[in-house]
N, C-alpha and C positions, 0 to 999 in steps of 0.2 A: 549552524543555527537550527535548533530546533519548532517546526511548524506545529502548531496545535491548532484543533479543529476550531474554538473558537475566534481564532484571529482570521480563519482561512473559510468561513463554513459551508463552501462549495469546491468541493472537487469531483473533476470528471476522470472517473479510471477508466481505459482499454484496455481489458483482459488480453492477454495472445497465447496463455498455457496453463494449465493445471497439471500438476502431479502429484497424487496421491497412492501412499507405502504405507503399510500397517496404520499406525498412529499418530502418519507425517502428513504434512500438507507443504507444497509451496507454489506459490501463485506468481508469476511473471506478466507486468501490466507496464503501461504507462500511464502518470498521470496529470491532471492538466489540474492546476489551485489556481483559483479565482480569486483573487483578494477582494477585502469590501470596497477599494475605490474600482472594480472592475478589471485591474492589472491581470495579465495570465502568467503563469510561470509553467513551464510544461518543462517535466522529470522523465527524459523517454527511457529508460530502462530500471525498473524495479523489480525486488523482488520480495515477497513476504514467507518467511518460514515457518511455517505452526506446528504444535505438537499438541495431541488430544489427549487427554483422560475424560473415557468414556464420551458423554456427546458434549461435551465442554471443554473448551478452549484453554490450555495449560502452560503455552506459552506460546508468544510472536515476535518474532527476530523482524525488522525492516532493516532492507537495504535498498539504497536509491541513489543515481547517478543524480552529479548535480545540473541542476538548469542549465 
């Protein structure tokens, strides 16, 4: 199932690493989605891969354990 921010539009993320190479990023968090009835779903292991051109964002891979 894909979450989109409008259905979720509180999420709390916990950074625990960055690592950044040339014109990589990848960021390992967890994250906690707040639904609009207040329900929590907490994601403890993600990760975001990014790739830059220049200081703009050129693409973002998500990966995420399930709740």
């Amino acid at each position: 199932r894909v979450l989109f921010r409008s259905d979720y539009p509180h999420i709390e993320p916990e950074i625990f690493a960055v690592v950044i190479e040339d014109n990589r990023a990848i960021t390992e968090q967890k994250m906690t989605i707040v639904s609009p009835d207040g329900t929590r779903v907490v994601m403890p292991f993600n990760t975001n891969h990014f790739t830059f051109e220049g200081d703009l964002i050129k693409t973002l891979r998500v990966m995420g354990s399930p709740a």
